[in-house]
One Martini backbone bead per residue (centre of mass of N, CA, C, O) as a GRO file, in nm:
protein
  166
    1UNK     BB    1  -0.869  -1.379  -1.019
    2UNK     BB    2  -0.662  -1.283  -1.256
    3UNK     BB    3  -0.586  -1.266  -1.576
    4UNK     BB    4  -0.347  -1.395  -1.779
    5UNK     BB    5  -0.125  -1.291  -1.953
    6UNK     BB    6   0.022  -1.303  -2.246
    7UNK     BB    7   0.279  -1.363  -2.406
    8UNK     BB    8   0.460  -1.317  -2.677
    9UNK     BB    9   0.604  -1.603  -2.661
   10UNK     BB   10   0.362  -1.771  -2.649
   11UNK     BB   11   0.193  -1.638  -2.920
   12UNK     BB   12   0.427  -1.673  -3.152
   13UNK     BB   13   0.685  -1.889  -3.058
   14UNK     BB   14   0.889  -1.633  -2.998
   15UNK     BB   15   1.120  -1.377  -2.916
   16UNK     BB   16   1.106  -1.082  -3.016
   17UNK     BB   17   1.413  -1.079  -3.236
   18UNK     BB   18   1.471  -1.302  -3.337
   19UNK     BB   19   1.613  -1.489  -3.521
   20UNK     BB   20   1.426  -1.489  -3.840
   21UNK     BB   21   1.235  -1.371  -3.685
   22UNK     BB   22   0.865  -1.212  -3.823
   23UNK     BB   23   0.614  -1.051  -3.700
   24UNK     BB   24   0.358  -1.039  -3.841
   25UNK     BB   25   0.104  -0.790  -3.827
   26UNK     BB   26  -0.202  -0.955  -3.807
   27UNK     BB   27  -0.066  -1.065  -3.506
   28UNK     BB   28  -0.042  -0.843  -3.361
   29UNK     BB   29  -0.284  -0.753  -3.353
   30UNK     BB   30  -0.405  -1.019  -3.218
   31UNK     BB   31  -0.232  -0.939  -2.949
   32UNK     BB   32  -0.355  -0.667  -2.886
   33UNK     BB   33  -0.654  -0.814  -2.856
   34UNK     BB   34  -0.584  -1.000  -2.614
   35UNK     BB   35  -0.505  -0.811  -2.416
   36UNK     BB   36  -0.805  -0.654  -2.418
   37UNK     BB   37  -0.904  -0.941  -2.250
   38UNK     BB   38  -0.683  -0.936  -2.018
   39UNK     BB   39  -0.718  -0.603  -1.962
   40UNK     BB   40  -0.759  -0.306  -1.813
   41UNK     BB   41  -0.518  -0.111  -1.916
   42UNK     BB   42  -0.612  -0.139  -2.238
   43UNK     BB   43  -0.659  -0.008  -2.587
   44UNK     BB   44  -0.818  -0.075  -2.871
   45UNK     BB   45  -0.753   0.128  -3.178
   46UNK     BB   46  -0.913   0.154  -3.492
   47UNK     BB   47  -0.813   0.408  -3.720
   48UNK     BB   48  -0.831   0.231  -3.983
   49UNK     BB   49  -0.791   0.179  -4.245
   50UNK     BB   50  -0.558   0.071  -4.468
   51UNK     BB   51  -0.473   0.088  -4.813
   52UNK     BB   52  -0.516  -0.236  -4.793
   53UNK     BB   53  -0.679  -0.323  -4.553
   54UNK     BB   54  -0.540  -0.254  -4.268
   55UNK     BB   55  -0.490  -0.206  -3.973
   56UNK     BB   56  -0.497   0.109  -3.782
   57UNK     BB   57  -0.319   0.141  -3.468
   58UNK     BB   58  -0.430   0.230  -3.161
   59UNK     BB   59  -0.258   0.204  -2.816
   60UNK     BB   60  -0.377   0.219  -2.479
   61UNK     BB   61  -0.221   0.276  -2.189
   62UNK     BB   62  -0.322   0.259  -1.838
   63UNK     BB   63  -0.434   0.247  -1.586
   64UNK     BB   64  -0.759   0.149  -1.440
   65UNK     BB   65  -0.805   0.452  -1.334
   66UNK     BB   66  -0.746   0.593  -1.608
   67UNK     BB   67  -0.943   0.424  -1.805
   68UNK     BB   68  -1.195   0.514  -1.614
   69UNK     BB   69  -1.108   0.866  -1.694
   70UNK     BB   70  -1.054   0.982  -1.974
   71UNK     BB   71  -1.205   1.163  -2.017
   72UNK     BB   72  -1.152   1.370  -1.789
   73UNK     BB   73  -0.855   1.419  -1.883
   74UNK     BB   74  -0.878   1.526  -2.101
   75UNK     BB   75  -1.047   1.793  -2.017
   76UNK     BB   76  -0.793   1.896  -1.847
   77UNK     BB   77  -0.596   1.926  -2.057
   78UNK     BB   78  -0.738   2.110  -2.204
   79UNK     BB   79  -0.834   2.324  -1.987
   80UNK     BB   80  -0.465   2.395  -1.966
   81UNK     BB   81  -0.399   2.475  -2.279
   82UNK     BB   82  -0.692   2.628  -2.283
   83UNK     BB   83  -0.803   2.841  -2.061
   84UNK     BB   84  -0.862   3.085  -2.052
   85UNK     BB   85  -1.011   3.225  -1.764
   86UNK     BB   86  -0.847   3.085  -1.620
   87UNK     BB   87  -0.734   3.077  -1.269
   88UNK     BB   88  -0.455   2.972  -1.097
   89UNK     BB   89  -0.654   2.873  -0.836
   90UNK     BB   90  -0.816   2.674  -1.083
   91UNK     BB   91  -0.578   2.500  -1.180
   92UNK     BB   92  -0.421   2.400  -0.982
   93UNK     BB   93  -0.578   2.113  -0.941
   94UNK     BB   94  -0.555   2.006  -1.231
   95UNK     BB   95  -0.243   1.981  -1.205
   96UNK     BB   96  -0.303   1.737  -1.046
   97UNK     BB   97  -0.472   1.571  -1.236
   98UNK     BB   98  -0.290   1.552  -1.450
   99UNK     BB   99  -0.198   1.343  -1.767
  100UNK     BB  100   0.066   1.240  -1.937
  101UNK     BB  101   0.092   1.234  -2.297
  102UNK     BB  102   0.192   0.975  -2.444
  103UNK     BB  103   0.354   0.931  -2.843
  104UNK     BB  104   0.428   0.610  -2.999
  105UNK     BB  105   0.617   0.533  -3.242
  106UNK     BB  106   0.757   0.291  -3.408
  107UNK     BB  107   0.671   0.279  -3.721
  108UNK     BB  108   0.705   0.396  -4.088
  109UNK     BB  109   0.893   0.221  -4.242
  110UNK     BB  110   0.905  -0.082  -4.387
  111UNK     BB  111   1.192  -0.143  -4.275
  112UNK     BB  112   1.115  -0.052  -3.972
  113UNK     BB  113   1.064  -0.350  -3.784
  114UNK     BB  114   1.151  -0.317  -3.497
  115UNK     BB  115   0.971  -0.176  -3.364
  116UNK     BB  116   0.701  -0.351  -3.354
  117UNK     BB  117   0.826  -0.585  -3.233
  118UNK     BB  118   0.866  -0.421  -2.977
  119UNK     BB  119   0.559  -0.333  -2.887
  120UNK     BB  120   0.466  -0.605  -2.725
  121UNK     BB  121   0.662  -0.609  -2.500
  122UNK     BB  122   0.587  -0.307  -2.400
  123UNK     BB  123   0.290  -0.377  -2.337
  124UNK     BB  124   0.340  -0.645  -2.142
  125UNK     BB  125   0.558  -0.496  -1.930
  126UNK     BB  126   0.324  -0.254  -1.853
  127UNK     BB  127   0.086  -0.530  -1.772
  128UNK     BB  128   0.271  -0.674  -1.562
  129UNK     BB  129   0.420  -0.546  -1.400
  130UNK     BB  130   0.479  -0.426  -1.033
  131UNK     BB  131   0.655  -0.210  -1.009
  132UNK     BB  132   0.692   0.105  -0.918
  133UNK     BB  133   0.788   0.233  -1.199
  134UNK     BB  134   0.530   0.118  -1.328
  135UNK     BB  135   0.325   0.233  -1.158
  136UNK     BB  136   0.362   0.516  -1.221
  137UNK     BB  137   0.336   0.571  -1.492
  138UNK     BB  138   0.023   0.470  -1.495
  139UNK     BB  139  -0.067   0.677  -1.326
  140UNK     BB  140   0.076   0.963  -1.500
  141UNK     BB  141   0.040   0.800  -1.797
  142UNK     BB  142  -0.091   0.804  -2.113
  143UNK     BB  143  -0.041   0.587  -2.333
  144UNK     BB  144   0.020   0.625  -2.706
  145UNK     BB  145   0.065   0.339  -2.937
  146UNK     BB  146   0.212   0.313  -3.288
  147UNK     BB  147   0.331   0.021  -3.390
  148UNK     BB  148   0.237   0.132  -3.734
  149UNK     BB  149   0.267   0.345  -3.986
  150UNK     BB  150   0.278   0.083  -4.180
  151UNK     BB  151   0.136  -0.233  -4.273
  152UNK     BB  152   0.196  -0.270  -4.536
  153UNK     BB  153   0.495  -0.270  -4.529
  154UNK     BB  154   0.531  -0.499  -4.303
  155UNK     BB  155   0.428  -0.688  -4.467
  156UNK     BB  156   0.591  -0.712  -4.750
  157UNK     BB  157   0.816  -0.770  -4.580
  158UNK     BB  158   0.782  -1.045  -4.430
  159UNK     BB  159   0.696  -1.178  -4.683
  160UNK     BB  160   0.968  -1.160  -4.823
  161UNK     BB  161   1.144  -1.297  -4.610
  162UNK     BB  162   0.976  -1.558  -4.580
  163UNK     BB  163   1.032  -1.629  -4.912
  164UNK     BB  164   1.392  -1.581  -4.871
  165UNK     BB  165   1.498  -1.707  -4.689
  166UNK     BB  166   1.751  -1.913  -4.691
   0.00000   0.00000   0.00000
């Protein structure tokens, strides 16, 4: 039997964008690292922390079979993007072979909360979701999704929302 994948609304116990509630950082990161303990279709990598010494998180979504696939996927991309002496029809089959990679950031600057905040939702629906159009995705797209280009400024926004709350 597979493992029940937890909803963000199950683990922050709220739906996120709801009024008046902002998940801190630290827990979405907590909930991106549980999603990989539930699913084989996503990978946390931490890129290191950030300037406050905080996870600065890249999460790769796609099919089980493209993820136990990556090296051999990156190598077919890298050589078609540089064929250097690939003739055509060395090429045709690689280009069947080949998957889009798509890199989704979702928040830059600290006060854009927005996107971080819906990003738990959308790899949830990547990892959970059944139907024909989640699954072609998953099978031709390796998604890197980088919940947030500034962890210390989503703390900071965060911090200061629930402190000043009300």
């Amino acid at each position: 039997m597979a493992k029940k994948v937890t909803s963000p609304e199950d683990f922050f116990g709220h739906q996120l964008g709801a009024d008046k509630k902002i998940a801190r950082w630290d827990r979405i990161v907590e909930y991106f690292h549980r999603l990989q303990k539930e699913s084989k279709k996503i990978k946390v990598m931490d890129m290191g922390p950030s300037t406050e010494g905080h996870p600065f998180l890249a999460v790769l979504i796609t099919s089980e079979e493209n993820m136990k696939n990556l090296d051999k996927i990156q190598d077919t991309n890298i050589t078609l993007t540089n064929p250097g002496e690939l003739t055509e029809e060395e090429a045709r089959p690689l280009v069947g072979e080949g998957k889009a990679v798509v890199i989704q950031s979702m928040s830059l600057h600290a006060s854009e909360i927005g996107g971080t905040q819906m990003a738990p939702e959308l790899a949830y629906d990547l990892l959970t979701r059944d139907d024909e159009e989640t699954k072609r995705i998953l099978d031709n797209v390796v998604s890197i999704m980088v919940p947030s280009f500034n962890p210390d400024g989503q703390i900071m926004v965060t911090d200061w929302y629930n402190k000043t709350l009300g």
